[in-house]
ZAMIKE-753752 format. One record per residue: x, y, z of N, C-alpha, C in turn. Coordinates in steps of 0.1 Angstrom, whole numbers. Layout:
residues N
     n.X     n.Y     n.Z    ca.X    ca.Y    ca.Z     c.X     c.Y     c.Z
       X       Y       Z       X       Y       Z       X       Y       Z
...
This chain:
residues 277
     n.X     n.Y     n.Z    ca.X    ca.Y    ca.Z     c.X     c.Y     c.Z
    -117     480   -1224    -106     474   -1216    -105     460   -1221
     -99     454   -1222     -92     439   -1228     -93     433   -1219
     -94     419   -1223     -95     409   -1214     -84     402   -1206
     -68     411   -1208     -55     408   -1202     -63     421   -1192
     -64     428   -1195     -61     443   -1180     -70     440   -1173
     -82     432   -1175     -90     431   -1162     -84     418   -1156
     -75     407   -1162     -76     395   -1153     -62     401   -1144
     -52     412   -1151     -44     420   -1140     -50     430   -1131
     -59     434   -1129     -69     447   -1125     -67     441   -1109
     -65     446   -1100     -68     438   -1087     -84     441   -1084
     -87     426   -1076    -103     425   -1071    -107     436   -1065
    -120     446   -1069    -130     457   -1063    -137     447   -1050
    -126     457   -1037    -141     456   -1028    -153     461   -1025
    -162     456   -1026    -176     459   -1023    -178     468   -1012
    -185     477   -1013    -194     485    -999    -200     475    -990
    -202     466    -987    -204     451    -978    -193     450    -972
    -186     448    -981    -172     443    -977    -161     448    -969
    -159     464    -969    -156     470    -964    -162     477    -952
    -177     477    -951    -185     478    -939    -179     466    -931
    -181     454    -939    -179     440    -927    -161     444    -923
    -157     450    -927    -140     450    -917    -141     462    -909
    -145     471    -913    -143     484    -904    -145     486    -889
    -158     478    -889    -162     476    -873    -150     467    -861
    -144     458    -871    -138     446    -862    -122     454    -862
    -119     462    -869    -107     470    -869    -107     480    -861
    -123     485    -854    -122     497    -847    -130     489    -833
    -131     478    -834    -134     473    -820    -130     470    -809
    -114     467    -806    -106     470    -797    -107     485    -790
    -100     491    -802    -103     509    -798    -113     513    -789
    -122     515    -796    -135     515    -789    -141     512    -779
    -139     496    -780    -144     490    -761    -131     495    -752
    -122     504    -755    -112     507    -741    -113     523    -740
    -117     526    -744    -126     542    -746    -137     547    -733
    -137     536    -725    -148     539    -712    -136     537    -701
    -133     517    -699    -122     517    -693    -110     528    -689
    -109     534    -702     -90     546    -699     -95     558    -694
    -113     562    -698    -120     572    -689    -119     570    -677
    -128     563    -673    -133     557    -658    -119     557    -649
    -104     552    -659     -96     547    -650     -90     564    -650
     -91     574    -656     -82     585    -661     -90     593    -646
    -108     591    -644    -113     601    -635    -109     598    -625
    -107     583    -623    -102     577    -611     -89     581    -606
     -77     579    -616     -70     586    -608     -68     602    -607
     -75     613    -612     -75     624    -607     -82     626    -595
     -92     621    -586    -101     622    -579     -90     613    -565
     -83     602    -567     -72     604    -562     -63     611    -558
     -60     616    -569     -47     628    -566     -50     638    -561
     -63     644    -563     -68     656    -555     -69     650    -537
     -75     642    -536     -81     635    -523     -96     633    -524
    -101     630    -534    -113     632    -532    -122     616    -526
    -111     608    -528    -105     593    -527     -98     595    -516
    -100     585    -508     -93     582    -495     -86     576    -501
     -68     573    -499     -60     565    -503     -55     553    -494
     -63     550    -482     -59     540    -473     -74     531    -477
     -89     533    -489    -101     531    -488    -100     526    -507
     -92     538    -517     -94     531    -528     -79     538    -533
     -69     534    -536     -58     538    -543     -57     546    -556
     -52     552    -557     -50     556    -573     -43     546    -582
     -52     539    -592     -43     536    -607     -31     531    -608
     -25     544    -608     -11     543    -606      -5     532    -596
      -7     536    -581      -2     530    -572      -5     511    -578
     -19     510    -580     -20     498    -581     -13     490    -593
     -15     498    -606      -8     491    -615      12     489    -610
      12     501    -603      29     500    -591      30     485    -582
      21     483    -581      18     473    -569      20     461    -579
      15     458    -589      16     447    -601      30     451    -606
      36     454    -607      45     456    -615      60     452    -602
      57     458    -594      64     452    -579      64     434    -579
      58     438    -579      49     418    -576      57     410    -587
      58     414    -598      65     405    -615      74     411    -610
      82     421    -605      96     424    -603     102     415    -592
      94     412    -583     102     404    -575      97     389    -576
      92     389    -586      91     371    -591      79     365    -581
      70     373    -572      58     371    -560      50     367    -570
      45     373    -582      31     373    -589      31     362    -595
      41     354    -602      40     343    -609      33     333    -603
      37     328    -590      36     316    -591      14     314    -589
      15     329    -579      -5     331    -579      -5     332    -590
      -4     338    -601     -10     340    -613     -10     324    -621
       2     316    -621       4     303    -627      -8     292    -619
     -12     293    -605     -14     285    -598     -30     286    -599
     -34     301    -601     -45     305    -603     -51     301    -617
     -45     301    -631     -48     294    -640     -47     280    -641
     -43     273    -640     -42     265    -636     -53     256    -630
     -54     261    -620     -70     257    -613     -84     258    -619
     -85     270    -630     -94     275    -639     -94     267    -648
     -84     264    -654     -78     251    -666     -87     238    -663
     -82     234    -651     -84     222    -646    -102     219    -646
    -107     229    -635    -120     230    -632    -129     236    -643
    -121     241    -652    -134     242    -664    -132     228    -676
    -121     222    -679    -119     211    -682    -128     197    -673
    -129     196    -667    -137     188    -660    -149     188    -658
    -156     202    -653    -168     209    -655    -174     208    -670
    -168     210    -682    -170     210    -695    -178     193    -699
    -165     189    -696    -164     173    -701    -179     165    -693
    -180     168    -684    -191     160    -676    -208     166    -677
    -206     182    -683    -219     193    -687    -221     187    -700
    -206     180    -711    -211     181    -724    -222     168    -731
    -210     153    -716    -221     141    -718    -231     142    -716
    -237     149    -699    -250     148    -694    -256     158    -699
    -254     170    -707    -263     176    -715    -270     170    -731
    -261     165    -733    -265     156    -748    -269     147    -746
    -269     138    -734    -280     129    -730    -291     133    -730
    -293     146    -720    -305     143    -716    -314     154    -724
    -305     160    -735    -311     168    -744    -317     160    -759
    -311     150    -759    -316     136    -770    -324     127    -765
    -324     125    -755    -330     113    -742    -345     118    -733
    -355     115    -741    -365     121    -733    -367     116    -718
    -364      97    -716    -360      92    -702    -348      99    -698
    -338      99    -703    -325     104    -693    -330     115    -689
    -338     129    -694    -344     140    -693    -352     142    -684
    -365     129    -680    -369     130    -667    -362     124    -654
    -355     110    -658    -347     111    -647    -337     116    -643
    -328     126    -650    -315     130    -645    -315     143    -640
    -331     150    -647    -325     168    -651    -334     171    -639
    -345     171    -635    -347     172    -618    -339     171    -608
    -331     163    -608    -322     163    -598    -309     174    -599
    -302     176    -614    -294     183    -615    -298     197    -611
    -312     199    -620    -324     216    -617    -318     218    -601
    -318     208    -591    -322     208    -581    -307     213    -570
    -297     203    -577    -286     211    -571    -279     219    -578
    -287     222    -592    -278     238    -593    -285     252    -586
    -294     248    -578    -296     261    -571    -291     261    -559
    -285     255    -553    -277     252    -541    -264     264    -541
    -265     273    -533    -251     282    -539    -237     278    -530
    -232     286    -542    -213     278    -548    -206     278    -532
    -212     290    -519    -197     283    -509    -205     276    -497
    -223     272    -501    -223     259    -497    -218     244    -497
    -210     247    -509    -202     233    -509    -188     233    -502
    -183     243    -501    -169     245    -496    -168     237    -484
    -177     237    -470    -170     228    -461    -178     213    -464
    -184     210    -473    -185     198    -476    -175     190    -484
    -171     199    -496    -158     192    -501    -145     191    -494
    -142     202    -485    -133     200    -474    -129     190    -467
    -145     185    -460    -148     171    -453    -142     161    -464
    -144     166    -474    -146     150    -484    -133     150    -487
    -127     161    -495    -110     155    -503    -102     169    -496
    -104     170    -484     -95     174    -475     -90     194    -485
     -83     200    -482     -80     218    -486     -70     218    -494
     -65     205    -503     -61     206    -512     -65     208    -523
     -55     202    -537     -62     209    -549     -74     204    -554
     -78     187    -549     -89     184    -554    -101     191    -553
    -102     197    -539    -117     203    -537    -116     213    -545
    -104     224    -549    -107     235    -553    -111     233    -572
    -102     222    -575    -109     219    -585    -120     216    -587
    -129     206    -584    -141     201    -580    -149     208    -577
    -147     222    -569    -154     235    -567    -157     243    -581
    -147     245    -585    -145     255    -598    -156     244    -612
    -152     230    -609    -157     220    -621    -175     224    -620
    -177     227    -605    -193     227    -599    -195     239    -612
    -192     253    -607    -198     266    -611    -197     265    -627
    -184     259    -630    -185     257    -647    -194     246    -653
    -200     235    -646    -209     225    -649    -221     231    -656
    -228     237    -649    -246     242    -652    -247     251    -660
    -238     261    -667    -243     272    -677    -241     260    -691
    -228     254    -692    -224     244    -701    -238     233    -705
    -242     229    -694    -251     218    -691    -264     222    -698
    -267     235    -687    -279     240    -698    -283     245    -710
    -268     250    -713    -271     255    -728    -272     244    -739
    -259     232    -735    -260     222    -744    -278     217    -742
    -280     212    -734    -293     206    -734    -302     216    -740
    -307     228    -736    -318     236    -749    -308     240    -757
    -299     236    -766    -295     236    -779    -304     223    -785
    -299     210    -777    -301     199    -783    -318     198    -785
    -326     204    -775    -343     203    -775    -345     210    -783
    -339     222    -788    -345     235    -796    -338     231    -811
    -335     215    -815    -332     219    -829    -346     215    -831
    -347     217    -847    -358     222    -855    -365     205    -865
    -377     205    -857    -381     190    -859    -376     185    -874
    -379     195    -884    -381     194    -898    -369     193    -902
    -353     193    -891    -340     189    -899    -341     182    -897
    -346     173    -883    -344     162    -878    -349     152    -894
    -359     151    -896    -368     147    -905    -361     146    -918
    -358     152    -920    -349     155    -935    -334     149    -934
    -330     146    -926    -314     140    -922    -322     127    -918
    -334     125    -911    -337     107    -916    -342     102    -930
    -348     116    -937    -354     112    -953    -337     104    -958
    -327     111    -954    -318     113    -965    -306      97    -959
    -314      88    -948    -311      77    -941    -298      78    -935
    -295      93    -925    -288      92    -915    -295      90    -902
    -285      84    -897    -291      76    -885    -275      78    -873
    -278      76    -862    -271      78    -855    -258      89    -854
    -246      83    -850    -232      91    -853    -236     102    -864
    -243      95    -878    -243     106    -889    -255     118    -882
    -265     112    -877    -277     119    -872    -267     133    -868
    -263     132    -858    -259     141    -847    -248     146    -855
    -240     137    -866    -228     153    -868    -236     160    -880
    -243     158    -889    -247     163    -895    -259     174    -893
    -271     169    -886    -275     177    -877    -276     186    -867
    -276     177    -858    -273     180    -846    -266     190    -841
    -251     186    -844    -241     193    -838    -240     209    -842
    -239     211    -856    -242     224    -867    -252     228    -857
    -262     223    -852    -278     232    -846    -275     236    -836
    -265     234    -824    -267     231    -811    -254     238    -811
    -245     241    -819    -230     250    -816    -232     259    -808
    -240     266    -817    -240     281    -811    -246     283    -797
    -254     272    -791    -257     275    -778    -246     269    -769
    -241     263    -773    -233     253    -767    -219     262    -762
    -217     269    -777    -200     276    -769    -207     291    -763
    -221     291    -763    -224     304    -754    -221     300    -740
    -225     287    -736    -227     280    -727    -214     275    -721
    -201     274    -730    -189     274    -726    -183     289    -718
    -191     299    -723    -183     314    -722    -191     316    -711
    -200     313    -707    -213     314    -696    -199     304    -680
    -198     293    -685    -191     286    -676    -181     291    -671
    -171     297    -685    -161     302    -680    -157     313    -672
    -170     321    -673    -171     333    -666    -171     328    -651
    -181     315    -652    -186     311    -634    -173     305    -629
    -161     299    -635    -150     292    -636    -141     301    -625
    -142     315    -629    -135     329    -629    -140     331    -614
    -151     333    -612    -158     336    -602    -160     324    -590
    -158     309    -593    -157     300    -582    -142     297    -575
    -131     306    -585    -119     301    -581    -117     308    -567
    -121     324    -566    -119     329    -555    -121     325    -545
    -136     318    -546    -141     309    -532    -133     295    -531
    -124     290    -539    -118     278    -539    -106     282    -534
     -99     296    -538     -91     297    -529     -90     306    -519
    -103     309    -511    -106     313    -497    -103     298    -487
    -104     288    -494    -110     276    -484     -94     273    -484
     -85     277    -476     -73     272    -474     -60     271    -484
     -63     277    -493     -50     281    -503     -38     287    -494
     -27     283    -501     -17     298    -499      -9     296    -513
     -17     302    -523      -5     307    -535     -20     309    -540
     -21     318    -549     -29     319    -561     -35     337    -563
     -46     338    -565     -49     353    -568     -58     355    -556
     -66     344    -553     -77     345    -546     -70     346    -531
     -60     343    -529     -51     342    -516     -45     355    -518
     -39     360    -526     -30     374    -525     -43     385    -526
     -58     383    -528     -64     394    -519     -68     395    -511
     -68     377    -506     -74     379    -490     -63     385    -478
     -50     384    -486     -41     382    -478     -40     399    -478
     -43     406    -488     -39     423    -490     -55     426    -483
     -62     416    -479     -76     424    -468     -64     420    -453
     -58     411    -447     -57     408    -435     -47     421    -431
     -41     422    -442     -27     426    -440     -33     445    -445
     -44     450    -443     -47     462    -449     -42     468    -459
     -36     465    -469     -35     465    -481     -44     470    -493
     -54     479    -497     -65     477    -503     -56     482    -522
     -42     484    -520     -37     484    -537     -30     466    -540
     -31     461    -530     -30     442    -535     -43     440    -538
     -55     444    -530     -66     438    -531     -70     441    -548
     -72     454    -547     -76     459    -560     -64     452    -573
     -50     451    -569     -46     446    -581     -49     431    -585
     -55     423    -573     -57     405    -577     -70     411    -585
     -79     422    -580     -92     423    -586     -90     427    -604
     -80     435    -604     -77     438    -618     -68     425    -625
     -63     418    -624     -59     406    -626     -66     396    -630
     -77     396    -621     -87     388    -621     -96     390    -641
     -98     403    -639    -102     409    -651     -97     410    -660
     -83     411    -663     -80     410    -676     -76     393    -678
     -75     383    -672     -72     374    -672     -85     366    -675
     -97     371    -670    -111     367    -676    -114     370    -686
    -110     381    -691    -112     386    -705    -104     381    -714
     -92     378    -713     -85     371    -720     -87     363    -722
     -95     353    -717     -93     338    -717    -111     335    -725
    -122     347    -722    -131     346    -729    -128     351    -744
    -122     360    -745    -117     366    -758    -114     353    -770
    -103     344    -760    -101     331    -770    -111     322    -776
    -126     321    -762    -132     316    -768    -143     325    -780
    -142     335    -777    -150     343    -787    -145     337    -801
    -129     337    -802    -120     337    -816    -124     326    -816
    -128     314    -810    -128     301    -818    -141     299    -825
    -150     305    -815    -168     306    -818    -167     310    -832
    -164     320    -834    -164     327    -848    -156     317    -862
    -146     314    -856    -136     300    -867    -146     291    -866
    -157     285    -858    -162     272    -857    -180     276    -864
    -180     293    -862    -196     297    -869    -191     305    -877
    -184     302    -887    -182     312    -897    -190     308    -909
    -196     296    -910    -206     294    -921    -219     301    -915
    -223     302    -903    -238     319    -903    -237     327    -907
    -248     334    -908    -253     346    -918    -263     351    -912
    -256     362    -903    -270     362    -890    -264     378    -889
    -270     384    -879    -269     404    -877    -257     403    -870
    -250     392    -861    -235     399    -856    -227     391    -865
    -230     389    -877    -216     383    -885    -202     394    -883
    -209     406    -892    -201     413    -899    -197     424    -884
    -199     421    -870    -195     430    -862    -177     429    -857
């Protein structure tokens, strides 16, 4: 064969290469293969009675109940008001986990005096704060932010911090052989070493983000998701409840999904066992 037909020849993919795409092509498919079960027994077990329908609804009804809600323009504004609040309080939560973790994860003093005390109120649980913020910035949006910024603080906080303790003395060492110091220290080192715990530690938050909104908007809301289930418990409703609960879920997952997609754009130079999944 000549040296014109192979530089026209299109590129041979590798058996690597083709293993690394097949998984991520059938990975959607796959993880919804339990879900459309689970949701398929569910509603047959319904439809027979096997399910009390005033105790757990059939599928149907609930995804009816969502689809009611966007039809008559009710669901936006909880759904908008509810992100929103997530936005906010993980934005805040983030920014304040990312300084005091990289302090006190580089800072052997900042380390004794700061991380005791923080150890100390992150075991305090999340709706012991509720009538204290109350007292403080009144059942508006600051407390509920402020709430949500709490639960997303400490996964962020601690991952950054054992990222920053667990890099590896001997890069340290090698990035001063090579006379980086400061700013250069940390982007060159540093930062590369500590990613990967760090945006675990964002997906850790965001999950808690997801899970402190409801308690932020039990404390005196009226608009959001966490309000349209308390309000489908007062009002006996249990296909509202269940739909803010499914709402809740795909809107958690979406919103961790994104950070999965950035994780992987930001660690695509590793070469580790879940590259190619």
């Amino acid at each position: 064969m000549s040296d014109s037909t192979l530089a026209l020849a299109p590129p041979v993919r590798t058996v690597a290469q083709l293993a690394a795409r097949a998984p991520r092509r059938w990975q959607w498919p796959l993880g919804a293969v339990l879900p459309l079960v689970l949701l398929a027994l569910w509603e047959m077990l319904a439809r027979t009675g096997a399910l009390p329908p005033n105790l757990l609804p059939a599928p149907s009804k609930v995804l009816g109940t969502i689809a009611e809600l966007a039809r008559t323009g009710e669901l936006w504004p909880h759904l908008g008001l509810t992100l929103a609040r997530v936005g906010a309080g993980f934005a805040l939560g983030s920014l304040a986990a990312t300084a005091l973790g990289a302090l006190t994860g580089y800072a052997p003093l900042a380390r004794r005096l700061l991380d005791p005390l923080l150890q100390g109120v992150r075991n305090i649980p999340s709706l012991a704060w509720v009538p204290l913020f109350i007292l403080w910035m009144g059942i508006y949006e600051t407390s509920k932010v402020v709430l949500i910024a709490v639960g997303v603080f400490f996964p962020v906080y601690l991952g950054l911090m054992s990222g920053v303790q667990g890099v590896d003395r001997k890069l340290v060492e090698v990035g001063r052989m090579y006379r980086l110091s400061g700013l250069a220290l940390v982007r060159r080192v540093f930062l590369p070493a500590t990613l990967p715990a760090y945006l675990v530690g964002l997906r850790n938050g965001l999950g808690l983000g997801w899970m402190f909104v409801v308690a932020a908007e039990i404390m005196g809301a009226n608009k959001g998701l966490g309000f349209l289930l308390v309000d489908g418990q007062m009002t006996g409703r249990p296909q509202t409840i269940l739909a803010s609960i499914l709402l809740f879920a795909i809107l958690g997952r979406t919103t961790d999904a994104g950070l999965v997609w950035l994780s992987r754009r930001l660690l695509r130079w590793q070469d580790t066992h879940g590259t190619n999944e």
